[in-house]
N, CA, C and O atoms as a GROMACS GRO file, in nm:
protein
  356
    1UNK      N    1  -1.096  -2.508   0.798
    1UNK     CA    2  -1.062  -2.440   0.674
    1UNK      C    3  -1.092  -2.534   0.558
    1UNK      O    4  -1.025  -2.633   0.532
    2UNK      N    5  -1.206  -2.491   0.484
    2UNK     CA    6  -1.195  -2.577   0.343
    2UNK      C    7  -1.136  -2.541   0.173
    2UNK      O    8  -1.119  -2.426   0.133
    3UNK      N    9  -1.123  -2.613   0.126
    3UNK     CA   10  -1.034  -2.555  -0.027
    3UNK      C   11  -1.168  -2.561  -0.085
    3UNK      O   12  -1.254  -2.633  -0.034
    4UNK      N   13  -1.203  -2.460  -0.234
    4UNK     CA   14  -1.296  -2.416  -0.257
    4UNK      C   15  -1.264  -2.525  -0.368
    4UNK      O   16  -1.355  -2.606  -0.354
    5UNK      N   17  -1.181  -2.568  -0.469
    5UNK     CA   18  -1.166  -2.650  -0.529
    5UNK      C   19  -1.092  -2.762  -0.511
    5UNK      O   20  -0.983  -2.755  -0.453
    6UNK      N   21  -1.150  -2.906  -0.569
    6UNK     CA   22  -1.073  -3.064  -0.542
    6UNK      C   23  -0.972  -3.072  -0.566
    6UNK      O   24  -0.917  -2.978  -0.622
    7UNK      N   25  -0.910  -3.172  -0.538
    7UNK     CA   26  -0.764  -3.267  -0.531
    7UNK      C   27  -0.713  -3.242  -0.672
    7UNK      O   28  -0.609  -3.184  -0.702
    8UNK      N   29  -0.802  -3.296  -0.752
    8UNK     CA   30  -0.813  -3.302  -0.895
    8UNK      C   31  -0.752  -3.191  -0.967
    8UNK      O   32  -0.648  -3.186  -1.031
    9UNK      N   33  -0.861  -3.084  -0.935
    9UNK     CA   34  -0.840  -2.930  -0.984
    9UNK      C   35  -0.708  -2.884  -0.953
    9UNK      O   36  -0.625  -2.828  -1.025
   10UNK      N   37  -0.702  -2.926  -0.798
   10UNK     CA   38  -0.535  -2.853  -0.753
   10UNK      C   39  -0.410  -2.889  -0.863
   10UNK      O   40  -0.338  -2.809  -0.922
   11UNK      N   41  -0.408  -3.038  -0.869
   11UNK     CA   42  -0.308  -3.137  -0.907
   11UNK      C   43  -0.299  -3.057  -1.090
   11UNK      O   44  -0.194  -3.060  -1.154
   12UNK      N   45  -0.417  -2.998  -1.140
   12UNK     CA   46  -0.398  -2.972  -1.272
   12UNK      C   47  -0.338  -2.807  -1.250
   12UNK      O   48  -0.244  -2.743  -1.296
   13UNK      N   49  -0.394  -2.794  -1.200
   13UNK     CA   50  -0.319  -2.671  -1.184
   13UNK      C   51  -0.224  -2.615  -1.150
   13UNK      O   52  -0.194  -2.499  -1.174
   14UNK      N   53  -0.143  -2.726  -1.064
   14UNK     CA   54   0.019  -2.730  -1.033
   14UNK      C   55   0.082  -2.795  -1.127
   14UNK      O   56   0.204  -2.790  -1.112
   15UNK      N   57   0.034  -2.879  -1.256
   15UNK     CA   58   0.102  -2.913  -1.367
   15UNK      C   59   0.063  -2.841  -1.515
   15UNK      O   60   0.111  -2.854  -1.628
   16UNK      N   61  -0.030  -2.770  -1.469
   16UNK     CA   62  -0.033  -2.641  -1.601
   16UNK      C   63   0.079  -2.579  -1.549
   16UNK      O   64   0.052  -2.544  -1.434
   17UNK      N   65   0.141  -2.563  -1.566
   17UNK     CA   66   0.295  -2.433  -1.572
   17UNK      C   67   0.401  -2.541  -1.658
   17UNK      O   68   0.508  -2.493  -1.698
   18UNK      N   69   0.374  -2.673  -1.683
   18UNK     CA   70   0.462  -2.794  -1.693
   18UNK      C   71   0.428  -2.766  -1.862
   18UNK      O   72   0.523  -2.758  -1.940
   19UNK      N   73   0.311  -2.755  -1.903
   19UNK     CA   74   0.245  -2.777  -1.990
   19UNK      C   75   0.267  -2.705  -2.086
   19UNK      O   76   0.269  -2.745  -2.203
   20UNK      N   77   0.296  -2.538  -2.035
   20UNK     CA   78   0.316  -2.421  -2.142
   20UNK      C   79   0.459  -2.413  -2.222
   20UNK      O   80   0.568  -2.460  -2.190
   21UNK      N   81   0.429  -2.354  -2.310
   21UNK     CA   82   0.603  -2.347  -2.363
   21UNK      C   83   0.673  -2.286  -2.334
   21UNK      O   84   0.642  -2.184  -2.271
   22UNK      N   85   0.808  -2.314  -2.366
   22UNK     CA   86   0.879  -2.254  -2.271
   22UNK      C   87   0.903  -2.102  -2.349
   22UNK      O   88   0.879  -2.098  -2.469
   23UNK      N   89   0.951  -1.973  -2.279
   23UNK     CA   90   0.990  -1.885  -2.287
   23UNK      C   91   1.056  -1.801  -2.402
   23UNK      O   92   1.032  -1.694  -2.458
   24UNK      N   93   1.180  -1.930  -2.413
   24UNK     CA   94   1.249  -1.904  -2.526
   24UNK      C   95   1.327  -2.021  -2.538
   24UNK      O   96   1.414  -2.072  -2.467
   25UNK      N   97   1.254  -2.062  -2.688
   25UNK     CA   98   1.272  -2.186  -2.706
   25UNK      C   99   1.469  -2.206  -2.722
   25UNK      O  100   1.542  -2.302  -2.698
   26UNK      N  101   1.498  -2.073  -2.770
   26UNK     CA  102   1.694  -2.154  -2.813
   26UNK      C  103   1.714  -2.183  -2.678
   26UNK      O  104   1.793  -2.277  -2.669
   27UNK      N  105   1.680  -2.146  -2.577
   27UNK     CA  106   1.723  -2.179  -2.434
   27UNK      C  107   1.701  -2.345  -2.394
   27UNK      O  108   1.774  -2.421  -2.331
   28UNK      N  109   1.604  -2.361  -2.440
   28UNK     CA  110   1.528  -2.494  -2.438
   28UNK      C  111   1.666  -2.609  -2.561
   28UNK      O  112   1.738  -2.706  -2.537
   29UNK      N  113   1.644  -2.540  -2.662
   29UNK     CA  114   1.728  -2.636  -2.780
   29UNK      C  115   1.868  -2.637  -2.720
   29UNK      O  116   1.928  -2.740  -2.748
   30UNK      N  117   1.919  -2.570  -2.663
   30UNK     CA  118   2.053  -2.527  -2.590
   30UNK      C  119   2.050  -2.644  -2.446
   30UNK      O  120   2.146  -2.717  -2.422
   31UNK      N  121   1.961  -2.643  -2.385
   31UNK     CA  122   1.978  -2.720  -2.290
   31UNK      C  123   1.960  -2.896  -2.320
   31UNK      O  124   2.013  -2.995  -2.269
   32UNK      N  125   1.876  -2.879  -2.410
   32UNK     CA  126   1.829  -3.032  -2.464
   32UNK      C  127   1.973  -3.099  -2.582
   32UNK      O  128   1.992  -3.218  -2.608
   33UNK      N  129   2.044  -2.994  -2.628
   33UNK     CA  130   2.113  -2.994  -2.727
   33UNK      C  131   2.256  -3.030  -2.635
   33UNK      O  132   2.329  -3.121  -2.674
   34UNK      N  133   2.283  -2.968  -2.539
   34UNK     CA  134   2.364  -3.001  -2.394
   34UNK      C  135   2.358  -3.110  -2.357
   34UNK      O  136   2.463  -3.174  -2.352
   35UNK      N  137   2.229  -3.175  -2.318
   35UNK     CA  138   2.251  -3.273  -2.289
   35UNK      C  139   2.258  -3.381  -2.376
   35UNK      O  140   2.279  -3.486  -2.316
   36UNK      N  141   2.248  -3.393  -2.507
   36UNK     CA  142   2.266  -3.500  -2.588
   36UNK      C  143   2.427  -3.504  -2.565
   36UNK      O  144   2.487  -3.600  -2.516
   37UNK      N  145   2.480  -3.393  -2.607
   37UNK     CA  146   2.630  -3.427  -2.582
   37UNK      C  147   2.721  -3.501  -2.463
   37UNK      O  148   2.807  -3.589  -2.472
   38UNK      N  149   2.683  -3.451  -2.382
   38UNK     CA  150   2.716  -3.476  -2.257
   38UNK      C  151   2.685  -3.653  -2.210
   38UNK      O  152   2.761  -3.724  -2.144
   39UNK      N  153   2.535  -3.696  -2.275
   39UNK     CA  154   2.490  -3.797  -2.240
   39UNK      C  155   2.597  -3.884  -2.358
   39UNK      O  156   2.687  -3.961  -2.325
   40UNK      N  157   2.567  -3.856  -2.464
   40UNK     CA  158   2.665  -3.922  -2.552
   40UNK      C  159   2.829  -3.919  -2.530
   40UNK      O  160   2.898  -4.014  -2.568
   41UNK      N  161   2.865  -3.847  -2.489
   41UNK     CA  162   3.006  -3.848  -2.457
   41UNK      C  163   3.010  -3.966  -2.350
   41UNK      O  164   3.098  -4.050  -2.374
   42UNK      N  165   2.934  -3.990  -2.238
   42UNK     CA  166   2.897  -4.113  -2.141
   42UNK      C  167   2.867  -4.257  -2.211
   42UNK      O  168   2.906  -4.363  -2.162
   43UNK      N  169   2.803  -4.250  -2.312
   43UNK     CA  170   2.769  -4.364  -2.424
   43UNK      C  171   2.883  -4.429  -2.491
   43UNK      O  172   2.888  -4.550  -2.512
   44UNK      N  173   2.994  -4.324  -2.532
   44UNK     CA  174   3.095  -4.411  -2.587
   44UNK      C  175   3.205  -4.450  -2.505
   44UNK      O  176   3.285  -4.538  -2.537
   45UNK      N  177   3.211  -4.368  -2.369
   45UNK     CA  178   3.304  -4.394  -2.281
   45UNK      C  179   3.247  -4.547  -2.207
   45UNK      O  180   3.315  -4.649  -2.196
   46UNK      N  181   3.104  -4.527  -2.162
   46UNK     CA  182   3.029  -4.683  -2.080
   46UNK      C  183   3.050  -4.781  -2.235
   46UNK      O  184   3.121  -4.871  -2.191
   47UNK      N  185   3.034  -4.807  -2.350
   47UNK     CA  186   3.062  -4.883  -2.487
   47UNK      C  187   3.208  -4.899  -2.489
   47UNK      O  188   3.245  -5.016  -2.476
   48UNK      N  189   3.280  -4.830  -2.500
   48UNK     CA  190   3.417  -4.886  -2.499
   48UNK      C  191   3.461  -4.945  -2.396
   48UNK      O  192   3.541  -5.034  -2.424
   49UNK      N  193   3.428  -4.922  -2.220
   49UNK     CA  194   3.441  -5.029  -2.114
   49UNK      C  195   3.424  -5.145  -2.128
   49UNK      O  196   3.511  -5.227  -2.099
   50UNK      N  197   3.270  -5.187  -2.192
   50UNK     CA  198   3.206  -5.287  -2.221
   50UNK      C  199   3.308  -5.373  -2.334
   50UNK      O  200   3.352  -5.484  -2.307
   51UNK      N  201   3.332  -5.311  -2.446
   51UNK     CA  202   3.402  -5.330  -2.558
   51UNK      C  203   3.599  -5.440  -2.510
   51UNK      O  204   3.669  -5.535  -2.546
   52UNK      N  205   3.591  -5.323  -2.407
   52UNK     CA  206   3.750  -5.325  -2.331
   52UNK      C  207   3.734  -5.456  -2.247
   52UNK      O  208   3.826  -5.537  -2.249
   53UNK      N  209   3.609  -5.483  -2.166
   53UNK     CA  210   3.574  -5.578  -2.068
   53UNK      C  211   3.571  -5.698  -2.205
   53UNK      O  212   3.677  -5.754  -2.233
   54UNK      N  213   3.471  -5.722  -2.268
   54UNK     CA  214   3.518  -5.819  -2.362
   54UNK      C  215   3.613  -5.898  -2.447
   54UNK      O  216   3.622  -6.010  -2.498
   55UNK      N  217   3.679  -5.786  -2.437
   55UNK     CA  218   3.827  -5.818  -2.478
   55UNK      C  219   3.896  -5.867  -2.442
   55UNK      O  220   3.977  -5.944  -2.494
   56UNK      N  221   3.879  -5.831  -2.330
   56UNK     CA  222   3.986  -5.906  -2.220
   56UNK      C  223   3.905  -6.041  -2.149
   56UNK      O  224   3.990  -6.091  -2.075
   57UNK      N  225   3.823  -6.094  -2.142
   57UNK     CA  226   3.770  -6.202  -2.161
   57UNK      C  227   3.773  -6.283  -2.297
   57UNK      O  228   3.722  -6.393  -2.317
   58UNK      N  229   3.833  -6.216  -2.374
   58UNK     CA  230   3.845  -6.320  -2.539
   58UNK      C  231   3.694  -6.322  -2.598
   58UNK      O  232   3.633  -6.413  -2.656
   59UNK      N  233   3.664  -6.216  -2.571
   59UNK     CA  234   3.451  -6.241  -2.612
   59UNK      C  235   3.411  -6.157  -2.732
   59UNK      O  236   3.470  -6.054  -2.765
   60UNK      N  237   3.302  -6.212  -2.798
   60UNK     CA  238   3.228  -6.114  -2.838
   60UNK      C  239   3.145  -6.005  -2.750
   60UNK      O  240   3.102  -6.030  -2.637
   61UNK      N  241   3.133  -5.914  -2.800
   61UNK     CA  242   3.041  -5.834  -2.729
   61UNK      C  243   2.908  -5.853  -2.655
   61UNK      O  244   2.858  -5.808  -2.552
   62UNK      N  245   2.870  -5.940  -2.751
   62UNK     CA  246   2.693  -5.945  -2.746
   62UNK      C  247   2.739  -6.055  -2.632
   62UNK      O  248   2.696  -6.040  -2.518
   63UNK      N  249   2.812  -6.146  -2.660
   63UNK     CA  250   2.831  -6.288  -2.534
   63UNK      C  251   2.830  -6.222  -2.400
   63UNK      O  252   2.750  -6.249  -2.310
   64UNK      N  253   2.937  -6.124  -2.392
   64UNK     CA  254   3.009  -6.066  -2.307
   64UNK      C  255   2.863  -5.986  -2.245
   64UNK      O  256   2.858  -5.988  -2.122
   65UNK      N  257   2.751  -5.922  -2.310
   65UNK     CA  258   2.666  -5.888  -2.226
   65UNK      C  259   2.557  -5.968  -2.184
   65UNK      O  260   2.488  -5.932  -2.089
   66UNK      N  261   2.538  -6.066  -2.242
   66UNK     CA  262   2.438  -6.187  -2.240
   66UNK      C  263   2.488  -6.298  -2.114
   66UNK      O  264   2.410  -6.367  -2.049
   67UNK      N  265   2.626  -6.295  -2.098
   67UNK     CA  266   2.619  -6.387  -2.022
   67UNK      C  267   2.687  -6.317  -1.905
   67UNK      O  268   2.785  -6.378  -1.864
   68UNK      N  269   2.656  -6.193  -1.834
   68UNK     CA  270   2.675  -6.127  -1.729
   68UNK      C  271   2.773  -6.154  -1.647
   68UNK      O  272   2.766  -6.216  -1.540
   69UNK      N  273   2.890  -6.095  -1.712
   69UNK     CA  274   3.026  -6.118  -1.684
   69UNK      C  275   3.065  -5.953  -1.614
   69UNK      O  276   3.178  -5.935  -1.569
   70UNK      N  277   2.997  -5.878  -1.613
   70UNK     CA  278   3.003  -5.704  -1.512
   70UNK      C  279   2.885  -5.640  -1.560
   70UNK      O  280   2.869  -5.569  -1.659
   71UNK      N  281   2.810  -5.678  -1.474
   71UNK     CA  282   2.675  -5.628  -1.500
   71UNK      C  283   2.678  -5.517  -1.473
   71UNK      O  284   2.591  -5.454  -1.533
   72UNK      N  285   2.759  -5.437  -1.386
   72UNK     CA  286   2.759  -5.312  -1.349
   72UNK      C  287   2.805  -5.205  -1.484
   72UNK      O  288   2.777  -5.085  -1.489
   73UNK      N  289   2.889  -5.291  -1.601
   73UNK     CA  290   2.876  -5.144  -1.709
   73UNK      C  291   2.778  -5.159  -1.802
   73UNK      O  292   2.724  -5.071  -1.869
   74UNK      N  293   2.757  -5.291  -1.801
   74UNK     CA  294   2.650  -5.322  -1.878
   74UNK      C  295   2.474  -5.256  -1.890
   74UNK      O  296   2.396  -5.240  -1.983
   75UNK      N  297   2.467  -5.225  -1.696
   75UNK     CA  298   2.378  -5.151  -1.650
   75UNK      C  299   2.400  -4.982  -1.718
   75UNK      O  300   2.312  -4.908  -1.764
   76UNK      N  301   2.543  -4.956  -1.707
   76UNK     CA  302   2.586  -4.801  -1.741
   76UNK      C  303   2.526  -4.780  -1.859
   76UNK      O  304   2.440  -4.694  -1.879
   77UNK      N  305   2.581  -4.877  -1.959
   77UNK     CA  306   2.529  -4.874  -2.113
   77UNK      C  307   2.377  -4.836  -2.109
   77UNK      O  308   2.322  -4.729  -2.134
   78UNK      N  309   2.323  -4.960  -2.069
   78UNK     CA  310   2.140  -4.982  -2.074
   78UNK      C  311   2.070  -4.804  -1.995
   78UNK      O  312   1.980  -4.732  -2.037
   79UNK      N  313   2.140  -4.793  -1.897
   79UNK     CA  314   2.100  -4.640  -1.855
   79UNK      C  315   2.149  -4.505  -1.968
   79UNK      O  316   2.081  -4.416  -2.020
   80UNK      N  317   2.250  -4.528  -1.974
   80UNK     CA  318   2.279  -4.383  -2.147
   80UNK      C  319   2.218  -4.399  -2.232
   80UNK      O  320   2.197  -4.310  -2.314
   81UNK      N  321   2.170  -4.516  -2.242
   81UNK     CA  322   2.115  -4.563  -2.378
   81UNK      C  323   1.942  -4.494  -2.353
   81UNK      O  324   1.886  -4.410  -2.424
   82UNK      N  325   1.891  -4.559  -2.232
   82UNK     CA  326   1.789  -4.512  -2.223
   82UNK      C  327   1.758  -4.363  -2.200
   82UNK      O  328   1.644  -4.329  -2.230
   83UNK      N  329   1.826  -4.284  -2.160
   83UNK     CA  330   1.858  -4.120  -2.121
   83UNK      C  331   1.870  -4.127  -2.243
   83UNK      O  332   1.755  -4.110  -2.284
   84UNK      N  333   1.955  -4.145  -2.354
   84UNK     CA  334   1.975  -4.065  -2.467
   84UNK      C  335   1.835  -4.093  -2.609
   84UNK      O  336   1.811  -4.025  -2.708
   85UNK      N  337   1.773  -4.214  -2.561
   85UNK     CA  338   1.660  -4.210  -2.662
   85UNK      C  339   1.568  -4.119  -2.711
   85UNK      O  340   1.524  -4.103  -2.825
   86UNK      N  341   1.538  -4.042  -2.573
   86UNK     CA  342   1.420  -3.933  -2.556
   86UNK      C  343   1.486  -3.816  -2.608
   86UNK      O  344   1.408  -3.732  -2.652
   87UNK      N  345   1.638  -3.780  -2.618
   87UNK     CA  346   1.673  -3.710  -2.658
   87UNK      C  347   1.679  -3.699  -2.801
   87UNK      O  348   1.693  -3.583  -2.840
   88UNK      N  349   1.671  -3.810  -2.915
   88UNK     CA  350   1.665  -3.815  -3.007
   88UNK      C  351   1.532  -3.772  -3.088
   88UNK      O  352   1.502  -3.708  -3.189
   89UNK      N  353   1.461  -3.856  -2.966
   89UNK     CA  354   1.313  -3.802  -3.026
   89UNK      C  355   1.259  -3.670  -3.045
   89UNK      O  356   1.146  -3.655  -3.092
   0.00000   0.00000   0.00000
């Protein structure tokens, strides 16, 4: 059995549907608009951990992430932060 068109052709043509706009866009602003909130509500909750973790080490903030004292909220932050950029844009 052979495909009448390449790899190439297929691959564009399973990401044309990616490409078109969507339907109805308030659906779109509604979902994108959803998730800013949602992501931001995560932003000040992972920021005030960070904030809370410093504190209680006697630190500044910036020390407190520079010198990797719980890298694990520090990671939380750096991930909302990065999720919520694209949303701004």
């Amino acid at each position: 059995m052979k495909f009448s068109c390449s790899l190439a052709e297929r691959f564009i043509d399973f990401y044309a549907c990616f490409l078109q706009p969507p339907g109805n866009i308030k659906y779109a602003a509604l979902v994108i608009g959803g998730s800013f909130i949602i992501e931001g509500a995560f932003l000040v909750v992972a920021t005030g951990a960070v904030r809370k973790g410093a504190a209680a080490e006697g630190m500044k903030v910036r020390d407190y992430v520079w010198g990797g004292h719980d890298p694990t909220s520090v990671a939380v932050v750096t991930e909302v932060i990065v999720v919520c950029s694209p949303l701004v844009v």
